[in-house]
C-alpha positions, 0 to 999 in steps of 0.5 A: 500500500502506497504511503498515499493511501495511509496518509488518507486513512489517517486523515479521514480517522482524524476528520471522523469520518465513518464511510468505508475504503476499498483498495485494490491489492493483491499483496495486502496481507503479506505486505504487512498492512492489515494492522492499517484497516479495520477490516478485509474483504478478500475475493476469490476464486478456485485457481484455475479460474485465477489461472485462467482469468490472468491468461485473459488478461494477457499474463503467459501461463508462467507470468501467471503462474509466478504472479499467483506465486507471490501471494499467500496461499488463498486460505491463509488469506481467508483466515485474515478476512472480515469478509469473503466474497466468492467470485468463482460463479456468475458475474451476478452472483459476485454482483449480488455479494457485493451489493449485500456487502455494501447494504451491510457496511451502509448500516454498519457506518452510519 
C-alpha cells in the first residue's frame, strides 16, 4: 500500500469520518498492512479460474503462474478476512455479494 493511501486513512480517522475504503491489492496481507484497516474483504476464486482469468488478461501461463506465486496461499488469506466474497460463479452472483456487502457496511457506518 502506497504511503498515499495511509496518509488518507489517517486523515479521514482524524476528520471522523465513518464511510468505508476499498483498495485494490493483491499483496495486502503479506505486505504487512492489515494492522492499517479495520477490516478485509478478500475475493476469490478456485485457481484455475485465477489461472485462467490472468491468461485473459494477457499474463503467459508462467507470468501467471509466478504472479499467483507471490501471494499467500488463498486460505491463509481467508483466515485474515472480515469478509469473503466468492467470485468463482456468475458475474451476478459476485454482483449480488457485493451489493449485500455494501447494504451491510451502509448500516454498519452510519
Amino acid at each position: 500500500m502506497e504511503a498515499v493511501v495511509i496518509r488518507q486513512f489517517a486523515e479521514w480517522s482524524r476528520n471522523g469520518a465513518r464511510d468505508a475504503a476499498f483498495v485494490e491489492a493483491a499483496l495486502l496481507v503479506e505486505a504487512g498492512y492489515l494492522k492499517h484497516l479495520d477490516g478485509l474483504v478478500v475475493t476469490w476464486c478456485r485457481p484455475q479460474q485465477q489461472l485462467e482469468r490472468l491468461r485473459a488478461r494477457g499474463f503467459s501461463d508462467n507470468d501467471a503462474r509466478t504472479r499467483i506465486a507471490a501471494q499467500l496461499p488463498m486460505e491463509d488469506k481467508l483466515r485474515h478476512a472480515t469478509e469473503k466474497i466468492d467470485c468463482s460463479g456468475s458475474l451476478e452472483k459476485t454482483r449480488k455479494q457485493v451489493e449485500a456487502l455494501a447494504a451491510k457496511l451502509r448500516v454498519n457506518t452510519t
